[in-house]
C-alpha positions in Angstrom: 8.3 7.9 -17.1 8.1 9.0 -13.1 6.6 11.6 -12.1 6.7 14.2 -9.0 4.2 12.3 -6.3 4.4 13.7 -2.6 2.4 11.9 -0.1 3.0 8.6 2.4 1.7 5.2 1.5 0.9 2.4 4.9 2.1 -0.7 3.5 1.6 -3.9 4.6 4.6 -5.5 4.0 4.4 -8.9 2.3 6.6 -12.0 4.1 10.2 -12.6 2.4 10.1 -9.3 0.8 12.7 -6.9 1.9 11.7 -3.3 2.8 13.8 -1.7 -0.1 12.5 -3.9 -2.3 8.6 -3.1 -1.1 9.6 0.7 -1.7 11.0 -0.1 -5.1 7.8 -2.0 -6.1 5.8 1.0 -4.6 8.0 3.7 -6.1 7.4 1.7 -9.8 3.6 1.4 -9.2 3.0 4.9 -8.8 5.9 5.8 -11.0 7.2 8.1 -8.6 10.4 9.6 -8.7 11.6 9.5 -5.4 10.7 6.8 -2.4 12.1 6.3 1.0 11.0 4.2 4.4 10.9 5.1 7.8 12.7 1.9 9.1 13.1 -1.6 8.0 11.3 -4.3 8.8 13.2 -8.2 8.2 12.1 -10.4 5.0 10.8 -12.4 7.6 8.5 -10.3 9.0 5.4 -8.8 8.1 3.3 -5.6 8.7 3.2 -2.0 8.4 5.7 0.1 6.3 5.1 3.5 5.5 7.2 4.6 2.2 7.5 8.1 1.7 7.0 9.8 -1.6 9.0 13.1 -3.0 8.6 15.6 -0.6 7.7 13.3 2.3 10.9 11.5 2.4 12.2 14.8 4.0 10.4 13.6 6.6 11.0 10.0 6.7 13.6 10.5 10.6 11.2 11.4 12.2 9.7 8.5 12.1 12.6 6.3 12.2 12.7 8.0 15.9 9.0 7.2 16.9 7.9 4.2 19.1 6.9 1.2 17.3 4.9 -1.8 18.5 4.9 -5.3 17.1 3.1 -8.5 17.4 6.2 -11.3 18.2 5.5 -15.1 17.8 8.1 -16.8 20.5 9.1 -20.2 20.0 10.9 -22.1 23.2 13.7 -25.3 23.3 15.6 -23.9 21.2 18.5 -20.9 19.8 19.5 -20.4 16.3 22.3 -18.4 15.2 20.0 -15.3 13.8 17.8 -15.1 16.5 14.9 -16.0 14.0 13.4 -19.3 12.1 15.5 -18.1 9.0 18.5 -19.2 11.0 20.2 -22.7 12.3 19.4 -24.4 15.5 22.7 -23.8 17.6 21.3 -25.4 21.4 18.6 -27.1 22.5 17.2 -27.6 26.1 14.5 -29.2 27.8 11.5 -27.1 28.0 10.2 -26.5 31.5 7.1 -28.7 32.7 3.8 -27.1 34.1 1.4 -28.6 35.8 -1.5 -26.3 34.7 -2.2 -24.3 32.0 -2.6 -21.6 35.1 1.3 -22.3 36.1 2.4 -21.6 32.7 1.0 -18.3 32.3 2.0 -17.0 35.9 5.3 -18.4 34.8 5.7 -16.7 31.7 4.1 -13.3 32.9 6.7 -13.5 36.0 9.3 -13.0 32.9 8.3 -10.0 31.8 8.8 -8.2 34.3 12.7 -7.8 34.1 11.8 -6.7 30.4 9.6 -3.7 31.0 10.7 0.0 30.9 14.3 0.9 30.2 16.1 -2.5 30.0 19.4 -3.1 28.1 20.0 -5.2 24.5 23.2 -6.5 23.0 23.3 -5.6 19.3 22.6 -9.2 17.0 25.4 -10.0 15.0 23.3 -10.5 12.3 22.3 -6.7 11.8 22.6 -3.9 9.7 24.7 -2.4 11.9 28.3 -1.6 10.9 31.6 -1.5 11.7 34.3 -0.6 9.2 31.6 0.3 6.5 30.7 -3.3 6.4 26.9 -4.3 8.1 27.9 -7.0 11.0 26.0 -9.6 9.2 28.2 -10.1 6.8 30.7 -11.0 9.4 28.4 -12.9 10.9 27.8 -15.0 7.6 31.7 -15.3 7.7 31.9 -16.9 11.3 33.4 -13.9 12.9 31.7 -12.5 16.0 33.0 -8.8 17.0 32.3 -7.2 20.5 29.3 -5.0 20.5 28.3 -2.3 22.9 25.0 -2.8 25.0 22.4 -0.2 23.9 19.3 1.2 26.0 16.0 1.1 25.0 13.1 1.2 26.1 9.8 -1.2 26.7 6.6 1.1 27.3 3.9 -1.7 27.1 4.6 -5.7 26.8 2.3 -8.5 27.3 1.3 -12.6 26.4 -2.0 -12.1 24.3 -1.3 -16.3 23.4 0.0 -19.1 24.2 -0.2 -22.3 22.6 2.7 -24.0 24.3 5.8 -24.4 23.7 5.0 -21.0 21.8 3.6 -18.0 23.0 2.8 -14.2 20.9 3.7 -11.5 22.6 2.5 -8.2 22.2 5.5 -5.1 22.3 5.7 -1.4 22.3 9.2 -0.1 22.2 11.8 2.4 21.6 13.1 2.8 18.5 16.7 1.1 17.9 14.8 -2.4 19.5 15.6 -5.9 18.4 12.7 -7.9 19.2 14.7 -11.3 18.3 17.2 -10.2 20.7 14.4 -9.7 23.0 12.7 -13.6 22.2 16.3 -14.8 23.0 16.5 -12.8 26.5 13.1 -13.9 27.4 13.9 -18.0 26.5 17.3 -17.2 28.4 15.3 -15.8 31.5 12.9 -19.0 31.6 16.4 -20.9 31.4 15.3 -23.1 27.9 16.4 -20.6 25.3 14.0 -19.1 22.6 13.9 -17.6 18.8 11.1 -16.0 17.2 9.0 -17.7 14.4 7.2 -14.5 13.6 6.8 -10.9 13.4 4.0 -8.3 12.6 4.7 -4.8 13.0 1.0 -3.0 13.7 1.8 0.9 14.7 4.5 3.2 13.9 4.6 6.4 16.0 0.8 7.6 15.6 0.0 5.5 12.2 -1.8 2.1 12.5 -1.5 -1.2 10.4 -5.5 -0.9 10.1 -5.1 1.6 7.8 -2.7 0.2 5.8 -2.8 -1.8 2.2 -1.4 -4.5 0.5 1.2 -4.7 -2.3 -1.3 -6.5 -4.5 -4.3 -4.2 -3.8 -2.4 -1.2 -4.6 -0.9 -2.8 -8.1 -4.3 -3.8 -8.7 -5.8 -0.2 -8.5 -3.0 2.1 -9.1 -5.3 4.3 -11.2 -6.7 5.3 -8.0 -3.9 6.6 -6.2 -6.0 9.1 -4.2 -7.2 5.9 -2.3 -3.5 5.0 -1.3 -1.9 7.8 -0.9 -2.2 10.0 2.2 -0.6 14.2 2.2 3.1 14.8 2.9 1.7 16.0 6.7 0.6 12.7 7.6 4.0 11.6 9.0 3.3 14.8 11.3 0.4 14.8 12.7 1.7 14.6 16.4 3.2 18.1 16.2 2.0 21.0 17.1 1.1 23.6 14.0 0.5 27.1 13.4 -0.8 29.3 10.7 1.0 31.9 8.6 0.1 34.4 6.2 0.4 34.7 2.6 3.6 37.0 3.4 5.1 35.3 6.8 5.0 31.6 4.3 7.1 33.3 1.4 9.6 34.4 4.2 10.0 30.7 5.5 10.2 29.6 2.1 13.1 31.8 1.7 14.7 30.4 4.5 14.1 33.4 6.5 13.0 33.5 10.6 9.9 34.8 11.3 8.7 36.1 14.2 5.1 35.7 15.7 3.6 37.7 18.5 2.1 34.4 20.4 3.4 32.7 23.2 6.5 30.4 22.4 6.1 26.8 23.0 9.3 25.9 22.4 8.7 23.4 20.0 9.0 21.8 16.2 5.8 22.8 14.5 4.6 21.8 11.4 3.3 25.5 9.3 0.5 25.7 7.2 0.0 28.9 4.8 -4.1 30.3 5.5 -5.2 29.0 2.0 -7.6 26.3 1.3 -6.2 23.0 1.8 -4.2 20.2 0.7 -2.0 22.6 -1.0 -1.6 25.0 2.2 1.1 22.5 4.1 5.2 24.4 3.8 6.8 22.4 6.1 8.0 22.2 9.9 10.2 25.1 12.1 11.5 25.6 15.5 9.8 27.4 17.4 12.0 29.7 19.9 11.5 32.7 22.0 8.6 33.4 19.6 10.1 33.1 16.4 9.6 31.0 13.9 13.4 29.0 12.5 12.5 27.2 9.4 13.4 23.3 9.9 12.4 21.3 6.7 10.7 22.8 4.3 8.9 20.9 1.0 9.5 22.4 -2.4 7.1 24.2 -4.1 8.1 23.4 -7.7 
């Protein structure tokens, strides 16, 4: 029987597991009755996952908007069809010879820079993305290629952390909407030997960290203990600004009702808290304009 469990759970995603089906193994563990994600992550890749729980899958965009940063293993001499080891080997090419360990690293660090800040990715064929109602992959897997339009994103950090040649791990913090196999490819284009990734870790989501994340198995293994795995509905939040409301100004909000408050505006989303005790004090998030408070998203308080 499922019950009503609000809160966010840091996964670590398993390899070969998609995300919907780490959410539905999540959802049954706790028995919840309503799961979400904040973003997918490839069966082939690994790494953090939040999945929402009831109330905090009202929340779920605004993480699918954050930044994201991923550990990507790079492997060079060769292109597959996916863009990933999951795919066929379409081209290979001779890699480039170095004469020193030193060459190859000025070599490869030359690349990146033509990949930092706002840079421009062709969509994958094999995505999620559709067109017609139908995800391009499954043209893909029927030998038809469509024309996609280039999308900008953006690279904040990107660097080699190792390189064991002819592979090398790179470490990425991008904008959401990022392909980083399309990114492995353009990089093994760039060097003029073509590349596909071998491996992917995601380890931060917006503000929330692999490190504190779990594993499937340790949370099936101690679901009696949910306290340790779950974190509050606000979690997803945390880089907002908030504000306090009384007893009266909360019941107003919850009625869908504007508010006004004699502070300065900031112009902002805010996430409100009602001046109670806590973890039950948490109503949800607002706009705040010209000094009034515009109720956004607001959790249930069945």
């Amino acid at each position: 029987m499922s019950t009503r469990i609000d809160g966010v759970v840091l996964l670590d995603k398993p390899l070969g597991m998609s995300s919907q089906g780490a959410v539905t193994a999540v959802k049954r563990a706790f028995h919840a009755d309503k799961a979400g994600h904040t973003g997918t992550l490839d069966p082939m890749a690994t790494g953090l996952l939040p999945i929402c729980l009831g109330e905090a899958t009202k929340y779920s965009q605004d993480l699918l908007d954050a930044d994201k940063t991923y550990i990507a293993q790079i492997k060079f001499g060769a292109r597959t069809d996916t863009g990933d080891a999951e795919g066929s080997i379409i081209e290979e090419k001779p890699l480039p010879v170095f004469e020193t360990a030193g060459a190859l690293q000025a070599a490869l660090d030359a690349l990146l820079t033509q990949f930092t800040g706002h840079i421009v990715q062709l969509p994958p064929m094999y995505s999620a993305l559709k067109r017609d109602g139908k995800p391009l992959y499954e043209y893909a897997r029927a030998g038809i290629e469509l024309e996609r339009t280039p999308r900008e994103i953006t690279i904040h950090r990107i660097a080699w952390t190792n390189i064991q040649w002819p592979e090398a791990t790179l470490e990425v913090t991008c904008s959401k909407g990022t392909y980083i196999r399309v990114l492995a490819e353009d990089i093994g284009h760039a060097l003029g030997c073509g590349a596909h990734l071998v491996g992917l870790r995601r380890t931060e989501v917006g503000h929330l960290s692999l490190e504190h994340a779990f594993t499937l198995d340790s949370i099936q293994k101690n679901v009696h203990d949910s306290s340790s795995y779950i974190l509050p509905v606000d979690a997803l939040l945390q880089t907002l600004p908030h504000l306090t409301v009384d007893e009266q100004q909360a019941k107003r909000l919850e009625m869908g009702q504007r508010v006004p408050l004699n502070l300065p505006s900031i112009e902002s989303l805010v996430r409100i808290y009602r001046a109670t005790a806590a973890p039950h004090n948490f109503i949800g998030t607002a706009d705040w304009r010209s000094g009034v408070l515009h109720p956004k998203r607001l959790i249930s308080q069945a």
